[in-house]
N, C-alpha and C positions, 0 to 999 in steps of 0.2 A: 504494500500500500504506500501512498503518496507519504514523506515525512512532514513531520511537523516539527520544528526546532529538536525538540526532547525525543525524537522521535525515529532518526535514524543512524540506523546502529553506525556505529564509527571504527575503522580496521585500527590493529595498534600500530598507527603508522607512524604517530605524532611522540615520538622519542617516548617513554615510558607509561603512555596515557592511561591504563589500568593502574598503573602502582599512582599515580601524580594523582587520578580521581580517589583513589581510596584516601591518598593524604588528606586532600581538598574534604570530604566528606565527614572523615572525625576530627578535623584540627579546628581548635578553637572551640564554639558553641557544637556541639555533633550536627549533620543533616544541612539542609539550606533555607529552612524559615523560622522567624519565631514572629509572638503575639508582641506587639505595641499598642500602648495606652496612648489612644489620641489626646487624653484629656488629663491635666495634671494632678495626682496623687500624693501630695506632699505632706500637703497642712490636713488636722483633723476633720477643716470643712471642708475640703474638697472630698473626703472620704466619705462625706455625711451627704454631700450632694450625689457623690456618682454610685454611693452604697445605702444601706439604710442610716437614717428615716426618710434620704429624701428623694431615692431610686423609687419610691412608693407612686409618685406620682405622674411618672410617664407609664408604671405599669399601669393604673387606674386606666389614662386615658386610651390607650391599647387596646384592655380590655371593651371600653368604648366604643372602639372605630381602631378593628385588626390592620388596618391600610396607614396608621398612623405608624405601626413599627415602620416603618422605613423613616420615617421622620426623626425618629426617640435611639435608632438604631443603626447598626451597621448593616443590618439586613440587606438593605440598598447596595450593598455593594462586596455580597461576599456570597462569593461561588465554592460549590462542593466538587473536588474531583474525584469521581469514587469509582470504586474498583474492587475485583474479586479476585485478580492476579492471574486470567487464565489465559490470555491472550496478550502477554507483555513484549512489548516490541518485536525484535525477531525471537525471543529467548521461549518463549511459549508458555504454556502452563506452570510456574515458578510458583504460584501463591500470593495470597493476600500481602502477607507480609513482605516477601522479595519484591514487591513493586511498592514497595514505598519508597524508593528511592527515585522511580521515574515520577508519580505524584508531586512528590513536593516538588520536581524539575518544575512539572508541569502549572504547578502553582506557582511557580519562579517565571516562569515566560507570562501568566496572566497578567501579573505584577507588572515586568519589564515591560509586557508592548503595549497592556490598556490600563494601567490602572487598578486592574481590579482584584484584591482582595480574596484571597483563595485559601481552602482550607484543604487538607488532603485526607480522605476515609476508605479506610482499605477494610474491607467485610468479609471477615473468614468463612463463608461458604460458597458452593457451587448450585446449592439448591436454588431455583429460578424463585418460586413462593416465598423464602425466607429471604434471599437477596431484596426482590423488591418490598418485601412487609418493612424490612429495616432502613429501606431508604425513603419508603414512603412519611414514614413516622417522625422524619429528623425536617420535614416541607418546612412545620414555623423558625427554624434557624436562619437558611438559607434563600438567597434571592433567583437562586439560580440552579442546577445541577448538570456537570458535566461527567457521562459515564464514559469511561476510559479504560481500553486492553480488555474486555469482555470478549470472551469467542460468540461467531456466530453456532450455532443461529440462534443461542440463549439470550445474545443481545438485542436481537428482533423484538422477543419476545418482553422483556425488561423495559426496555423505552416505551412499545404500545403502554403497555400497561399502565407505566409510571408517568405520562402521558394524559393517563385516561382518568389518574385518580389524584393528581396533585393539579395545582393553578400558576406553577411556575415552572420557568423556561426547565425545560430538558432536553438537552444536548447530547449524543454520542459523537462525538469528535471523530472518531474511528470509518462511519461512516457518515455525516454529513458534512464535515469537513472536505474532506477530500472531495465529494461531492461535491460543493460549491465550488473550492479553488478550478478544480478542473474543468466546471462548466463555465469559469468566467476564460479561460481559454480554449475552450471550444465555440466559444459567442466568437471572439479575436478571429480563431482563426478562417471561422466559416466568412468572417466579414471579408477577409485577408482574399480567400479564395472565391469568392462569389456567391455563394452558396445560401440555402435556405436551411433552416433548421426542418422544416416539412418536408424536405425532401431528402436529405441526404439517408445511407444506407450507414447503421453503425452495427459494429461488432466489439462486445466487453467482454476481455476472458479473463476466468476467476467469476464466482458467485460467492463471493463472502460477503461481510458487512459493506464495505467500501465497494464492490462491487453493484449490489442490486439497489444504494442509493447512489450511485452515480447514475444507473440506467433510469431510477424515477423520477432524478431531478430534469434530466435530461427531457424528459418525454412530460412532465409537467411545464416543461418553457416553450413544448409545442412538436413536438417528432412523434410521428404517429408509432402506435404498438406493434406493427408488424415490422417496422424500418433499421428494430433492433435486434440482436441476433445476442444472447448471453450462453455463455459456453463455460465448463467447469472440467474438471480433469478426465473427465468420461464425453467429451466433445460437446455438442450443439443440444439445446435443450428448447428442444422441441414436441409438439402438441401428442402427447398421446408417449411420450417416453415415460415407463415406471421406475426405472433403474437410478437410485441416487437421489429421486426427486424428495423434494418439501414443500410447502404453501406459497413461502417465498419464493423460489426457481419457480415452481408453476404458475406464479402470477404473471411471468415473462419468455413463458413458451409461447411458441409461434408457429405458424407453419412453414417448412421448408424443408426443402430436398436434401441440405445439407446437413451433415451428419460430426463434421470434423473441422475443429479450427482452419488448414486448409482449405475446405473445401466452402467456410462463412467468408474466410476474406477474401475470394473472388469477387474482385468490380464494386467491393467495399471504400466509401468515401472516411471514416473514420474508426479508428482501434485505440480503443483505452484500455490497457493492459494492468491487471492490480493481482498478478498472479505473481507465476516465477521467470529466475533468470533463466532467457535463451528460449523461451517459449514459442518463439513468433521468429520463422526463418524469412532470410532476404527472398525465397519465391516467393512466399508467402504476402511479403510486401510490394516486390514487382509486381504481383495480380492486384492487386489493387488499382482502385480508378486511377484516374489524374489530379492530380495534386493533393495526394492524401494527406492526410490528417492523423501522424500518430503520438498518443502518449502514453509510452511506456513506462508504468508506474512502480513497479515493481522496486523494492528496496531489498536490500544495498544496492545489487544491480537490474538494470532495465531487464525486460521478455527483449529486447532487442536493441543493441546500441546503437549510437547516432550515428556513429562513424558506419557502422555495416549497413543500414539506411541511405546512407548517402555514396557510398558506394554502389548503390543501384535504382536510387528514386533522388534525382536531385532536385525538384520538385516538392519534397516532402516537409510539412512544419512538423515541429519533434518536440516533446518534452517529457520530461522525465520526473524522477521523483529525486535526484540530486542534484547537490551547489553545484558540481563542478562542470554541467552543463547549463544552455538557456534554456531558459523555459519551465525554473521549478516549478512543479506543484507542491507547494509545499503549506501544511494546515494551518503554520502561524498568519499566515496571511488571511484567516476566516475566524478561527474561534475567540481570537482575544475580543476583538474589537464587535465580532456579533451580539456577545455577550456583553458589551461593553452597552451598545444599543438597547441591548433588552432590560439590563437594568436600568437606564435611565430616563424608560418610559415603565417602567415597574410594567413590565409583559406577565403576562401569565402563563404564556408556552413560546416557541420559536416556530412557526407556520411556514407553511410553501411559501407563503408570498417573502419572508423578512429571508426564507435563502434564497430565492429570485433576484431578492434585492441586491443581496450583499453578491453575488456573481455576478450582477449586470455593474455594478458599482466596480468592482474589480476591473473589471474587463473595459469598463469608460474611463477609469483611472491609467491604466496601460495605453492608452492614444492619447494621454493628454500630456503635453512637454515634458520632460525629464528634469528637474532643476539640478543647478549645479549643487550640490553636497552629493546628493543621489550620483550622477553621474561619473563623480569623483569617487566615490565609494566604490563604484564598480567598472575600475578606469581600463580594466585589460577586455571590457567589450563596452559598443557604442550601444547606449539605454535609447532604442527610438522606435516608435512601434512597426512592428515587421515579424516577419516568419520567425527572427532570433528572440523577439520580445513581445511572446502573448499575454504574459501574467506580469503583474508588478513584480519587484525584485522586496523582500522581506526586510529590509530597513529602509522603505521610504516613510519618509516620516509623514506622507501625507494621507497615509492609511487608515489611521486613526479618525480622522475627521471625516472622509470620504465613505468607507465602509461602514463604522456608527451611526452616521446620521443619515443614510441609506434604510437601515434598519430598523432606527427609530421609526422612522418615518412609515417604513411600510407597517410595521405593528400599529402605529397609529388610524393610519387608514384601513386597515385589514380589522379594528374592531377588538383587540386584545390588548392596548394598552391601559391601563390604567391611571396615567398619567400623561399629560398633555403638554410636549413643547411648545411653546408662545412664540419662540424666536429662533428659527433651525438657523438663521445664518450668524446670529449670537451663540447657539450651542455648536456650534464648528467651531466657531472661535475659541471656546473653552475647551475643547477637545484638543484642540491643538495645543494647548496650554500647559495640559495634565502629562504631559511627560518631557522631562527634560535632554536637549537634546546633545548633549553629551555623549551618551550611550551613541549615539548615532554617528559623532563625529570620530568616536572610537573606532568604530564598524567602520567607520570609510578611510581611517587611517592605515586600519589591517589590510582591506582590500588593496588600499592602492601600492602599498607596500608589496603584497604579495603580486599585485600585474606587473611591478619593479623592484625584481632583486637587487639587495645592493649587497656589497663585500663589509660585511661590519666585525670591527676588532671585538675580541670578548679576552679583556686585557689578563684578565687575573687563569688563566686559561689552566692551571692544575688541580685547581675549587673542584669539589663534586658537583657543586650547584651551576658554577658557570658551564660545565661539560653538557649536564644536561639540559639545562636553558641553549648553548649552541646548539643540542639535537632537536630540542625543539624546534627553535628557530630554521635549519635547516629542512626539518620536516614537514613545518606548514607553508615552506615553498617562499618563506621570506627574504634568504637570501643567502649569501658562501658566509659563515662565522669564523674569523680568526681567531683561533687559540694561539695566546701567548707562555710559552712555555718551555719546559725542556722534555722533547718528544717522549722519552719511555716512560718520566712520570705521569705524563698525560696519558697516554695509551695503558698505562698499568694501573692507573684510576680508571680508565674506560672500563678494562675488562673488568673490574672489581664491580664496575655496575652493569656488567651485564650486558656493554654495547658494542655491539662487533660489527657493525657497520660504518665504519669511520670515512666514507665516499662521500662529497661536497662538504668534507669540514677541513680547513690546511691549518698546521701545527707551527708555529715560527719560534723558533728560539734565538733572542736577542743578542745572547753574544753569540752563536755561530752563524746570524745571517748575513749575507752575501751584498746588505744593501748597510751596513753599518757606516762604513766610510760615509756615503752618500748620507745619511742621519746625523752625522758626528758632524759634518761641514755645514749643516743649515744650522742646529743647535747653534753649532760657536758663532756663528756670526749672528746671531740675535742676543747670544749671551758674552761676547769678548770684552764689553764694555761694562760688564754689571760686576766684574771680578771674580770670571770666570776662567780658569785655566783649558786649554785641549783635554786635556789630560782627565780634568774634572768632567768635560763634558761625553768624553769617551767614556768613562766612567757611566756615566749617567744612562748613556743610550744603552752600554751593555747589561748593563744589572734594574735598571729602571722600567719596569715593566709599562706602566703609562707614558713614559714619554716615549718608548719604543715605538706602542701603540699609537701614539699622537701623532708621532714621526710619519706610520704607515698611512695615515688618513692626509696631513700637511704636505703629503711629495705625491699624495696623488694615486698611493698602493693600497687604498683603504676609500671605503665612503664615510666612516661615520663609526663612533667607538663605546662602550659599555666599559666599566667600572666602580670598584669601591665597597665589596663587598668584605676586602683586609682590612681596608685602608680608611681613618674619618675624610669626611668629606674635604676639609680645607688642602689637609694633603695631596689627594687627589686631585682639586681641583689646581693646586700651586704647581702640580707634573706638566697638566697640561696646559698653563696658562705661559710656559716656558718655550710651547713649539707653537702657539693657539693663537692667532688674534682677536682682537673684537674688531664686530662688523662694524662697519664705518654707522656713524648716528644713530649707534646702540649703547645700551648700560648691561653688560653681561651681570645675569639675575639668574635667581634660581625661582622659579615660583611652583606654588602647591595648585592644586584641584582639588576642591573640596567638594564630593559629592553628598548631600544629603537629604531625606526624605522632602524637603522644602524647595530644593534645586543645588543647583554649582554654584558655589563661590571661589572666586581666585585670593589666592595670598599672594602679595610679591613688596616685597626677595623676602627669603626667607634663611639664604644660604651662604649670600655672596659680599654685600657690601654693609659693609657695618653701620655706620653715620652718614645716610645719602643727602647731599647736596641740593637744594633748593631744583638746581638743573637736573641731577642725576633723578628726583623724585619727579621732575615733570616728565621724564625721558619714558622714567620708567610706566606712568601711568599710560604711555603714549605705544609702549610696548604690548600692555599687558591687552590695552583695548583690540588692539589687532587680534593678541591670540584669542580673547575671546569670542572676534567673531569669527576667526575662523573655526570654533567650536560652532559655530549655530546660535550665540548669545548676541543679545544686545546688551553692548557694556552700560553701566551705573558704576561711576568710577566715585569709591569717599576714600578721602586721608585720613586714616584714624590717627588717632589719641587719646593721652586721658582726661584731655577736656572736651568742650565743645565751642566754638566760634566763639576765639577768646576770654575764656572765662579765667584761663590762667597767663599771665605774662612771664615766659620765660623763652630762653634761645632754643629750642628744641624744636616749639611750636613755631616758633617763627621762619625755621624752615619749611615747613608746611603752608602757610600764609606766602612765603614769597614763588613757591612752588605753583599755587592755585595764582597767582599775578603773572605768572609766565604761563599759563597756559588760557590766562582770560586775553592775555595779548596776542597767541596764535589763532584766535577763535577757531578752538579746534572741535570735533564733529560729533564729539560726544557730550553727558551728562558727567558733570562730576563738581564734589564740591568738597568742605572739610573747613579746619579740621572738625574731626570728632569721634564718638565715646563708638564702640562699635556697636555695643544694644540699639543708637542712635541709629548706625548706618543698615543695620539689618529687621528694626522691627520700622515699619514706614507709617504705622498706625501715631506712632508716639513722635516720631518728625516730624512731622507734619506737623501734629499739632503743638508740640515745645516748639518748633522753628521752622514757624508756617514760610518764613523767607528763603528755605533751604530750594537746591535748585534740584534736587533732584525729584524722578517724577515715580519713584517703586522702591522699591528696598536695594542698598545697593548689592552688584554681586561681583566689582572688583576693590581689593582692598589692598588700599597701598600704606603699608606699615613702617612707622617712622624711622627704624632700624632694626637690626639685625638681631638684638636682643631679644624683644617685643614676638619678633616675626618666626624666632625660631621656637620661642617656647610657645606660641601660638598652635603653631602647624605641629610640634607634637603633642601637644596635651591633647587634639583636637582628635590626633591619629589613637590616639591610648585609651580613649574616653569611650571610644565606639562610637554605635550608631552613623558613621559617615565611613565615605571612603575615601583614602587620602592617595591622592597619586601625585609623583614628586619626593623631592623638587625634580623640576623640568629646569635643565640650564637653556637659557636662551640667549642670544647676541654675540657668540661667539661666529665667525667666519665661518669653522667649519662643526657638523653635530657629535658632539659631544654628551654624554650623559655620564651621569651619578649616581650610584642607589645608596640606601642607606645598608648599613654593616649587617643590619640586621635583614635584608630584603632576601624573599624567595624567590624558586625559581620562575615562576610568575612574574614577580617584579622587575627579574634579569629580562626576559625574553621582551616585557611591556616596553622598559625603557630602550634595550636595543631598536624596539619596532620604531621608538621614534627617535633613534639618532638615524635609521633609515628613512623615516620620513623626512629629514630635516633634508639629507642628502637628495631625497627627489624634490624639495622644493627647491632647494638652491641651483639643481639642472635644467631646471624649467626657466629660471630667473636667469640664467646663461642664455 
């Protein structure tokens, strides 16, 4: 079947990714979710508000008017993902329990792409009666339910059911998921070819879950009942066959001569394949009509790959159920954001018409311009609609607004809402809102890294942790990783883990390489004048693992380099600041990313300049504004302090004060203003109203910190505290990319900050 983020399986190809997910899974809090209290629990009243005696009164009013829990409640926005563990990804019948760990995935992707609030319930039976009693019974929790990895044909039976006796949305992902994504590229491609949905001749092989609702979404958007032809591993299922059959297949028997896969796809305009690999051979495809129509769904690999397709139908649009082709079908693209819909008109179920919607909304979303982040995100192909691009690509960020409000809407008009948007072009807008876009500028820094490998040093190269962040790095196609080191310790830590493929990684040891001379003559002549001897500087390139690495990037034999996992940062950063320049009308900074349930905030510097300068502080705010829109932000730039607009006079502040005078004289493009307290710059409810004169227009989210002090104990009390994710420091203004991790950073960490000293390296190629 099609994937869905969490959904398909993945080869260990990616340097140790079994043992790296286990780490990932019990380190720190165990699993990948927990509960947070929207509402503060500190003082005894707030205990008495959100507990007894004075939770008493949104229960009264509940019991009044049951439509009010969304109001009193989180109900409005929290989905069940549940499960009996028989049907878990490719792995099979594993158990209730063994699938809790794709559950809360899946809970994690509701989260990530809509918003929505997800619980994970795994129910130790196979019995269909006690399955649905126990989920029937849990309806006044949840706003929503999504049934997940159930075999058919138990799951047929499970959803009518549950369906028939609850008043809220019920979803199998399994099979209406895949369903809708695939029919918003089947609308695509019949458009592509000319085609009528009435007329065309389809054939679906597999009759599992995903299978027999792909063929009813299909035939409910308008393709008559004979046009389709459904086939299971006993061939063509046809009127009057007893062999195999169920309620379900019999509902989409037909008549016809045909007996055998083979002998369905003759003169067949479309094949959506949700079966196995290799199913579907290239005659099989040459008898087909002109300009077929195939998506071969099948996971891990296709019933037929593109390349043997196109080696005998060049005519054919293709898509599959993976990234590494066009055309995914893939489920995240339909159930976050359906569900997203349906909660927000409080639905009472998910109707033909609201996945009509969300398919035709996909599929009008795919013809509509590509915007640049999108496009950049997926830069090793052109995002333009065509036979390469039926389906949206799965971080466009305009999915959100587009497919929710699709949904809404149709539940609205369809008669099951229970709530009524006022202003759909005002709730787009807040859809757009609800997720910050971050996460998104991540995804497109991965991508475009990986459509441009770059050579990046990974300096400290005898680490376990930097060997196996190089094989990572290596393995997801990011780029060549230099190890710096002396080759048999490296290779004798390799085998000690296990890794015997040491192919696209090169080993450099700094006093026996071949380019030393050529490193030793740039060094000195940048350092002859600082009371630097030869001698000191040969020195330095042979035994200086950083400046080796620096060396490799600075002459031209490197893109971009990783470090500092020995070494504290200042050290490291004094290696490279010896072969490194700064960019010309730059302040080399170290700044943080603070991700938290509110949005991103920037720190800067955090790492690099102790006492910045009136200029160096305008420099840097003028820095920080760029990076944040190239995250997808619009900057709010405040200068903190620990006062606020003047309330204290000393030299401190007054660099701040002559900072904001040189930037009111450039009248430069953004908001920003200062100094002040940071509760000031981040809650806007309370600026506003203490200092209604304040120029800014939202809470800010870049923050420029009056020094080095301030800034570091900021960004790690911030990292130590929880609840956010701190990524950084990022070094920025240097000429060439360079990064830092902290002492303490995993392999995680190594592989992130490499990916953007490679990014840095393809922006500066592009800038040439």
């Amino acid at each position: 079947m099609a994937s869905s983020g969490s959904e398909a399986m993945v080869s260990n190809e990616m340097g140790d990714l079994d043992g790296d997910s286990l780490v990932m899974h019990r380190s720190g809090r165990p699993g990948k979710i927990e509960i947070i209290a929207t509402k503060p629990l500190v003082t005894q009243r707030d205990l008495a508000l959100a507990y007894s005696p004075g939770v008493a009164a949104p229960c009264l009013e509940i019991a009044k008017d049951p439509d009010t829990a969304y109001d009193y409640t989180a109900r409005g926005n929290l989905v069940a993902v549940i499960s009996n563990g028989t049907a878990v990804l490719g792995l099979g019948d594993i158990g209730a329990l063994a699938s809790k760990p794709v559950m809360e995935g899946k809970a994690v992707l509701f989260k990530r792409f809509a918003d929505v609030d997800c619980m994970d319930v795994e129910v130790g039976t196979k019995d269909v009666d006690e399955f649905i009693n126990c989920v029937r019974f849990l309806g006044p929790t949840f706003g929503g339910i999504n049934l997940e990895d159930i075999k058919a044909p138990e799951c047929f039976i499970i959803e009518q059911r549950l369906r028939e006796l609850m008043d809220i949305p019920i979803f199998h992902d399994d099979q209406h998921g895949t369903a809708i994504v695939s029919a918003a590229g089947l609308i695509n491609a019949l458009h592509l070819t000319g085609r009528s949905i009435k007329d065309i001749k389809m054939v679906v092989n597999g009759a599992g879950a995903a299978s027999i609702a792909c063929i009813e979404l299909v035939k409910a958007m308008g393709m008559p009942h004979e046009n389709a032809i459904l086939c299971d591993t006993k061939g063509v299922i046809w009127q009057g066959r007893t062999e195999g059959m169920n309620q379900w297949k019999s509902a989409h028997a037909v008549r016809t001569k045909a007996r055998t896969l083979e002998e369905a796809m003759k003169g067949a305009d479309v094949f959506f394949g949700l079966s196995v690999k290799g199913a579907v051979s290239k005659a099989m495809v040459k008898s087909m009509a002109d300009k077929p129509i195939i998506f071969a769904m099948a996971n891990p690999d296709p019933e037929i790959t593109p390349e043997d397709v196109r080696s005998v139908r060049s005519d054919a649009i293709i898509a599959t159920g993976r990234s590494d082709y066009a055309n995914q079908i893939n489920n995240v693209l339909g159930f976050p954001y359906i569900f997203r819909g349906a909660l927000d008109v409080r639905a009472r179920t998910i109707n033909e018409e609201m996945k009509v919607a969300a398919a035709e909304a996909l599929a009008k979303l795919a013809r509509e311009d590509v915007p640049d982040e999108v496009d950049r995100a997926y830069s090793g192909r052109r995002l333009r609609y065509g036979p390469e691009y039926v389906v949206p690509v799965p971080f466009d960020p305009r999915l959100i607004s587009t497919v929710s409000a699709a949904v809404a809407q149709a539940a609205m008009d369809s008669g099951v809402a229970r709530r009524k948007i006022p202003d759909m072009a005002e709730y787009r807008r807040e859809l757009s809102g609800r997720l910050d876009p971050t996460s998104h500028w991540l995804q497109s820094l991965f991508e475009q890294v990986k459509a441009n490998p770059q050579r990046i040093v990974f300096a400290e190269g005898e680490e376990e942790r930097t060997i196996r962040a190089a094989v990572v790095f290596r393995d997801n196609g990011y780029g060549t990783p230099i190890l710096i080191g002396r080759e048999e310790l490296v290779r004798e830590t390799m085998a000690g883990l296990g890794i015997t493929d040491a192919t696209g990684l090169e080993i450099h040891n700094a006093r026996l390489s071949t380019r030393n001379t050529a490193y030793t003559d740039y060094v000195y002549r940048r350092l002859q004048r600082d009371g630097f001897l030869r001698r000191d500087v040969q020195r330095m390139v042979n035994q200086g693992r950083n400046v080796f690495g620096a060396c490799m990037v600075a002459l031209g034999d490197a893109a971009g380099m990783v470090t500092g996992i020995t070494r504290r940062f200042p050290e490291c950063y004094g290696d490279i600041k010896r072969v490194i320049d700064t960019e010309p009308g730059k302040v080399p900074i170290g700044y943080s990313v603070v991700v938290a349930r509110q949005g991103t905030v920037f720190l800067a510097d955090t790492s690099i300049n102790e006492t910045p300068s009136p200029e160096q502080l305008a420099t840097i705010a003028k820095q920080m504004v760029r990076n944040a829109r190239t995250m997808g932000h619009e900057p709010r730039v405040a200068f903190l302090s620990f006062s606020n607009f003047g309330s204290r006079e000393i030299e401190r502040i007054d660099r701040i004060r002559k900072a904001i005078r040189l930037l009111d004289a450039e009248e430069v493009d953004f908001e920003y203003d200062g100094e002040m307290q940071a509760d000031m710059a981040l809650d806007y409810e309370l600026l506003r109203e203490t200092y209604p004169f304040c120029r800014l227009t939202g809470p800010a989210n870049v923050l420029i910190m009056p020094g080095l002090h301030s800034a570091h104990i900021a960004s790690r009390l911030l990292q130590r505290l929880g609840g956010v994710t701190v990524i950084g420091p990022v070094i920025d203004g240097l000429k060439k990319p360079m990064q830092v991790v902290q002492m303490g950073a995993t392999v995680s960490d190594l592989v992130n900050h490499a990916a953007l000293a490679a990014y840095g390296a393809l922006k500066n190629e592009r800038r040439e």
